[in-house]
C-alpha positions as CSV (number, residue, x, y, z in Angstrom):
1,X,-4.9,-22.4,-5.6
2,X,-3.6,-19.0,-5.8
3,X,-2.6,-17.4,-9.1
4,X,0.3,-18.2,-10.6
5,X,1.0,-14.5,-11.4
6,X,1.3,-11.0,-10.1
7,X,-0.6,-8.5,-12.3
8,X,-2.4,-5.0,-11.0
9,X,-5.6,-4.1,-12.0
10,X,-4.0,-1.9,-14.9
11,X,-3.0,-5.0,-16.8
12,X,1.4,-4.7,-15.7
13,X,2.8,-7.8,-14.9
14,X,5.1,-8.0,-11.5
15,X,8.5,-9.5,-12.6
16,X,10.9,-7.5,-10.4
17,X,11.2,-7.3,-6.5
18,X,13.6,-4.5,-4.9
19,X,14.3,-6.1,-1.5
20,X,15.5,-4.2,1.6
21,X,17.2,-6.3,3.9
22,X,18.6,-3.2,6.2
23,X,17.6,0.2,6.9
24,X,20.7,1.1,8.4
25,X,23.7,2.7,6.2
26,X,27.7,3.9,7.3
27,X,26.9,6.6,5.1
28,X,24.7,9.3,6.0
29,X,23.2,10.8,2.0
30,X,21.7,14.0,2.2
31,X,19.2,13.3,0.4
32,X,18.8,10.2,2.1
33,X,18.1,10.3,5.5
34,X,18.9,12.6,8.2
35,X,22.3,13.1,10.1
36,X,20.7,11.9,13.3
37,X,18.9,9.0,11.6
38,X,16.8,6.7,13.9
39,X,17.0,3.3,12.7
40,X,14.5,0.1,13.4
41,X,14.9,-1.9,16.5
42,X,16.8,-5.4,15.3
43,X,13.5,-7.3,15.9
44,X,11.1,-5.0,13.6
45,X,13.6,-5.7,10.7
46,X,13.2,-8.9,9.1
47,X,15.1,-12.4,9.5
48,X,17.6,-13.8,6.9
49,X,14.8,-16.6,6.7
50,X,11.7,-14.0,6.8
51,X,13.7,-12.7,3.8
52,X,14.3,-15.2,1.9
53,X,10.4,-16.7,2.4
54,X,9.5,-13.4,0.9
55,X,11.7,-13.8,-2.0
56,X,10.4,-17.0,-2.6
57,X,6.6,-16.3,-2.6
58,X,8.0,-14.0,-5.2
59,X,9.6,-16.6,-7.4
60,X,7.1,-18.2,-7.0
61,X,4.3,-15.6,-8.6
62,X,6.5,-15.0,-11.5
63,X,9.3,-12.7,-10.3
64,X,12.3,-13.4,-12.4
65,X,14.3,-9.7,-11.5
66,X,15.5,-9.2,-7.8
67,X,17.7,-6.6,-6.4
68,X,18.9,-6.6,-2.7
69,X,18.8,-3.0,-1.1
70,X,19.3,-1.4,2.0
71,X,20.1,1.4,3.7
72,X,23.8,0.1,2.9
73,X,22.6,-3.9,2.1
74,X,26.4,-4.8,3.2
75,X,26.3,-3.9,6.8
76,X,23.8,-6.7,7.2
77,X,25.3,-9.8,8.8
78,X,24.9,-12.8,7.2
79,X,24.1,-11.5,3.6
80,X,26.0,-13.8,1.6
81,X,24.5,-16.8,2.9
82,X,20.8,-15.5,1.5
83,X,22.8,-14.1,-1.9
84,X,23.7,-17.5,-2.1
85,X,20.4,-18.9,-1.7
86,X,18.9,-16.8,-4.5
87,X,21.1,-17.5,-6.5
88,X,21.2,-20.7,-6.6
89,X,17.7,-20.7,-7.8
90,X,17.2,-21.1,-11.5
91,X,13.8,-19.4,-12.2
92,X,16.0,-15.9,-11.4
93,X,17.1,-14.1,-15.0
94,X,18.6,-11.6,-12.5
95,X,20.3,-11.3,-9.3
96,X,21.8,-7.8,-8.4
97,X,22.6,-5.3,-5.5
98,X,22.6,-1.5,-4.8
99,X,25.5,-0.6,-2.8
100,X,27.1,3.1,-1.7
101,X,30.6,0.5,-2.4
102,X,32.1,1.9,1.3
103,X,32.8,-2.4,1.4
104,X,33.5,-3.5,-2.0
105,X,37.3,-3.2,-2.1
106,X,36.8,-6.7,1.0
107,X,33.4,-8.1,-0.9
108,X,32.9,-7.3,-4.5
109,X,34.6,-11.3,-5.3
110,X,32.2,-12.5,-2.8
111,X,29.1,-10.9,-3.9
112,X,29.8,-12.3,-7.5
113,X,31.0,-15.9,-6.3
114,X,27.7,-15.9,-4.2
115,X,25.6,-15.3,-7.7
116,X,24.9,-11.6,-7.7
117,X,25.5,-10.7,-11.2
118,X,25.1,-6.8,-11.5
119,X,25.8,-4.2,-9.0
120,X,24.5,-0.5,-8.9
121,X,27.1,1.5,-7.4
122,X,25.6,5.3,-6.0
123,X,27.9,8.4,-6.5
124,X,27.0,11.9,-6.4
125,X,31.0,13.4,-6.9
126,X,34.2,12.6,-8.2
127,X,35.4,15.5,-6.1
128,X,36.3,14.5,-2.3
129,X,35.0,17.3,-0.6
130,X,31.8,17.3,-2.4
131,X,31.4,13.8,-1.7
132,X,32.1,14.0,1.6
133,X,29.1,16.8,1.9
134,X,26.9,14.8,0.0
135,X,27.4,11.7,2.0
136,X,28.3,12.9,5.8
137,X,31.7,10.8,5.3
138,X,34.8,11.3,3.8
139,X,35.3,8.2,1.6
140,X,35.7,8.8,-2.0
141,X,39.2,7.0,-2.4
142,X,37.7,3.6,-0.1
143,X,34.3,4.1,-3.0
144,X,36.5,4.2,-6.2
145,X,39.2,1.6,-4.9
146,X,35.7,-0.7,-4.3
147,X,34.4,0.4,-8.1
148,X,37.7,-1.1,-9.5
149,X,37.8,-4.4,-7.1
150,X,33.9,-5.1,-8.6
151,X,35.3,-4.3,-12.4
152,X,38.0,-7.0,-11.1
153,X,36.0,-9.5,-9.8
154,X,33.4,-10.1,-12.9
155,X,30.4,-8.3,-12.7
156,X,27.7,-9.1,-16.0
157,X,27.3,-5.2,-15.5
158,X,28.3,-2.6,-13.4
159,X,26.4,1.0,-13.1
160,X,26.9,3.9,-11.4
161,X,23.9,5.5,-9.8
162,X,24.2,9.7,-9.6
163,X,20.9,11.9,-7.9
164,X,21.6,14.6,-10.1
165,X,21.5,18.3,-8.0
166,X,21.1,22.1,-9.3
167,X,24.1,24.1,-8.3
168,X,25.6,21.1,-5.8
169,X,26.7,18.7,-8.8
170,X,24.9,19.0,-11.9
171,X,28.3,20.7,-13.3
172,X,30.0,17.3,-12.7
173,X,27.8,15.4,-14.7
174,X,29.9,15.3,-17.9
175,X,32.8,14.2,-15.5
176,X,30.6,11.5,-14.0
177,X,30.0,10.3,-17.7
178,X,33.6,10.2,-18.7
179,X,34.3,8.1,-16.0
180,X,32.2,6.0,-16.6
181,X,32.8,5.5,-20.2
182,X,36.6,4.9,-19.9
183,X,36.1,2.1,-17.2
184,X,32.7,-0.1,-19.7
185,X,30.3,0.8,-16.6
186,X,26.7,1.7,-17.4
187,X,25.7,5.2,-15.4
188,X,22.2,6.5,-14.5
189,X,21.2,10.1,-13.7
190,X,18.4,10.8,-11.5
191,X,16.3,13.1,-10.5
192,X,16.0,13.5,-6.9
193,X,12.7,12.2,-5.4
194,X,10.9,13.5,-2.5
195,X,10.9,11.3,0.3
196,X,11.5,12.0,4.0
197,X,11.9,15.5,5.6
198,X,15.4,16.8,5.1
199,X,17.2,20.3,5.8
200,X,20.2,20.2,3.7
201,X,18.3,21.7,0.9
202,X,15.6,22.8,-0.9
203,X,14.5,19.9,-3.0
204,X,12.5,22.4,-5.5
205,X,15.5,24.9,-6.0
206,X,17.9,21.9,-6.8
207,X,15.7,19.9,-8.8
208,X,17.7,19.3,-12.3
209,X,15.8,17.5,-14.5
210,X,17.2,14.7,-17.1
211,X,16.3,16.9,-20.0
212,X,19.1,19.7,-18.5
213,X,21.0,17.0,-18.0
214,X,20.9,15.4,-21.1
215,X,21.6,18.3,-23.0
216,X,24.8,19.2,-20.9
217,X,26.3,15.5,-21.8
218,X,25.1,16.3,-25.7
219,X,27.3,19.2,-26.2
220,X,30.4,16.5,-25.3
221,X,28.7,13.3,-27.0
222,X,26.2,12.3,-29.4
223,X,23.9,10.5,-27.5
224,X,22.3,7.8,-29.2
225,X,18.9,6.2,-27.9
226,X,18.6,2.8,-27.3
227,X,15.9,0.5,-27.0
228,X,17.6,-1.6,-23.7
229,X,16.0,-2.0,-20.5
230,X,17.2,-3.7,-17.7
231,X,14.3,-3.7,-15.7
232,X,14.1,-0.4,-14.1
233,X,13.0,2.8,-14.7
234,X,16.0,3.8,-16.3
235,X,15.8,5.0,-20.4
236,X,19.4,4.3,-21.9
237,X,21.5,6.0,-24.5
238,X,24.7,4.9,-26.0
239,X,27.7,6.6,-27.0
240,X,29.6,5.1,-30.3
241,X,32.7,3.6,-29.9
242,X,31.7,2.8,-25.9
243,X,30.5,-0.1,-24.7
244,X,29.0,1.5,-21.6
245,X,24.7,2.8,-21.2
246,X,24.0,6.0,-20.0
247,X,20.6,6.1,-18.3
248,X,17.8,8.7,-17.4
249,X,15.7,8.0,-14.5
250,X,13.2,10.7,-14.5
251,X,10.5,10.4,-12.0
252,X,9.6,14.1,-12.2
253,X,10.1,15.2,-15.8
254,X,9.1,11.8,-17.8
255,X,7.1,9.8,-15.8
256,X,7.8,6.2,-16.0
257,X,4.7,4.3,-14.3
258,X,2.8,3.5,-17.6
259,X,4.9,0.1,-17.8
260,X,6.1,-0.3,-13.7
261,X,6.8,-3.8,-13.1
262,X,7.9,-3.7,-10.0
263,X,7.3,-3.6,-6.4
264,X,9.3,-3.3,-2.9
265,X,9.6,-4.9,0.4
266,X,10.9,-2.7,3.4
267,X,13.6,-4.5,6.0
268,X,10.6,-4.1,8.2
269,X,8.8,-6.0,5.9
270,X,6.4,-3.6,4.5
271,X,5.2,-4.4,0.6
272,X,5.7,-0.7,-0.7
273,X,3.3,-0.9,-4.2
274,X,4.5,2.6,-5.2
275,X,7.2,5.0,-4.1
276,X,4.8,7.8,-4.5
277,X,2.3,6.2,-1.8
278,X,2.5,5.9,2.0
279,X,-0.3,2.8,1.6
280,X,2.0,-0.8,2.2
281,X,0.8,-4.0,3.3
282,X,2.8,-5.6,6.4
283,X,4.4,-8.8,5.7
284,X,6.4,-9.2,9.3
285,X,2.7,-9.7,11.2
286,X,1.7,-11.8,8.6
287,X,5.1,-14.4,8.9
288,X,5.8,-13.9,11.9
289,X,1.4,-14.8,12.9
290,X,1.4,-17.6,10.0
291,X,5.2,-19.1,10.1
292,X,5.9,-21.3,7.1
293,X,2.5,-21.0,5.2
294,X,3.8,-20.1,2.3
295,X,0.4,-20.1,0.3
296,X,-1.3,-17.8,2.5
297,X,1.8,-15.5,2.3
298,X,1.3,-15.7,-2.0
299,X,-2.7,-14.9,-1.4
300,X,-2.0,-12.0,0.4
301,X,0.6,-11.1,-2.3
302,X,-1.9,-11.6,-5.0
303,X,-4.6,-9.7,-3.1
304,X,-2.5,-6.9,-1.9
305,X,-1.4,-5.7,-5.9
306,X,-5.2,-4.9,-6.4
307,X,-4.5,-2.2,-4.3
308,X,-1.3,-0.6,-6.5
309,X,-1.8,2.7,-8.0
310,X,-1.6,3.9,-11.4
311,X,0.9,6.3,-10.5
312,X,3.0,8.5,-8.8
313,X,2.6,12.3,-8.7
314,X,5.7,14.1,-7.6
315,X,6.0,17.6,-7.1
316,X,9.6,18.9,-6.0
317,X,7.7,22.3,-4.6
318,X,6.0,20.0,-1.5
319,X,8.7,19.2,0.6
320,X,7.5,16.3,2.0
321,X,5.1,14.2,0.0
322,X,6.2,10.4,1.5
323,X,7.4,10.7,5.0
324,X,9.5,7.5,4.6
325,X,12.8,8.2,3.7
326,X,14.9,6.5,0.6
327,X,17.2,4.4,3.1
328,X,13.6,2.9,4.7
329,X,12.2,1.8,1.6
330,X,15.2,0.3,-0.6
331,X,16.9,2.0,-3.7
């Protein structure tokens, strides 16, 4: 009988799944993937039922945490019927999405009625032309009117993700912050990470770490640490009289692998152990060879996080240390 539970051979438990179920996005991030992006044939990405027979050999080894990622997860067709599947089960403490919130305005009260009960909302800007360069489209007013309809429809928590950039936004971040704080949403900055090849800058000239960051917020706020997690990597602080979280993820500066307890699964169904690896073990062969056997798909589960590293080692001065990009492996 296979174990019951998903622990590496440093001792973390597994608790948290980030699951892709798209590689493809309407947006095109710079940071993300390329302008000319080539996305997966339609039968290299995963069913809706390969998808949910993952999640469920998850739940079933003790995940409790799972976040549906893309690419954009909302251009997949047919998403809320597998929303509503997870969240109808019980053994979930958590049931969230990542979103660039290009469809929110039309789905946010969907999402929520279908049991998704946080949402991570990236944005890079507040100013349209800036956001436009950062995302390869021109949709700032469709993002924000889709940030509003999720505050209406009843989110547990709402955050905003920012990838904080030297000299392209890092002067916005007390502006990011402020909007945040007036609306009770929770915001993360992070430092960018490098995966994929890209040309739209020079990942070691814009690096801005969390530490540059933080101070910048502390001349307008006195940031005061807390000792909440949600999960992620993310380190929070508060801000009195706000009920809103502002996060640090900091890959680079403060490394955050001491206590990972998490893992991904690509649309194409590759278990990604780390971000900072290329190694992954391919789920699709092993469903799509073995349909239905659930316990051999938990062995190889169980087997496969022998194989998951202490940690990452990023460097922002090699330009390419994953080839994968963001979009491939799930926010």
């Amino acid at each position: 009988m296979t174990d019951t539970r998903l622990v590496d051979p440093f001792g973390r438990r597994i608790t948290y799944l980030r699951l892709s179920v798209t590689d493809r996005c309407d947006f095109r991030c710079t940071y993300c993937m390329s302008e000319d992006m080539q996305f997966l044939p339609r039968d290299q990405v995963l069913s809706l039922e390969e998808l949910y027979a993952v999640a469920d050999a998850f739940i079933g080894l003790g995940v409790r945490r799972i976040r549906i990622t893309g690419g954009e997860p909302l251009v997949r067709k047919g998403l809320t019927g597998l929303l509503a599947r997870l969240g109808a089960r019980n053994e979930l403490d958590d049931l969230a999405i990542t979103t660039n919130g290009s469809q929110l305005t039309e789905r946010a009260a969907e999402l929520r009625a279908a049991g998704v009960r946080r949402l991570n909302v990236s944005l890079d800007s507040l100013r349209r032309e800036r956001f436009a360069a950062f995302t390869r489209s021109d949709r700032l007013p469709q993002v924000l009117d889709g940030i509003e309809a999720a505050r209406a429809a009843g989110f547990e928590r709402i955050k905003l993700n920012c990838v904080v950039q030297k000299g392209r936004n890092d002067d916005e971040v007390c502006e990011l912050a402020a909007f945040a704080l007036k609306r009770g949403l929770d915001i993360s900055f992070i430092e960018e990470m490098p995966l994929g090849s890209i040309d739209s800058h020079s990942r070691a000239q814009t690096l801005c770490s969390s530490d540059e960051v933080r101070a910048r917020l502390a001349e307008r706020w006195a940031l005061l640490p807390s000792a909440e997690r949600t999960g992620g990597p993310s380190r929070y602080f508060r801000v009195d009289g706000f009920a809103s979280r502002i996060g640090f993820i900091s890959p680079h500066s403060h490394n955050f692998c001491g206590d990972c307890n998490r893992v991904r699964v690509t649309a194409e169904g590759k278990l990604v152990l780390c971000l900072g690896h290329e190694g992954a073990l391919d789920l699709r062969q092993l469903l799509r060879s073995h349909p239905g056997d659930s316990e051999r798909l938990r062995a190889a589960l169980v087997d496969a996080l022998q194989l998951k590293p202490q940690r990452h080692h990023f460097d922002a001065a090699e330009q390419v240390q994953v080839l994968r990009f963001m979009s491939m492996t799930g926010g």
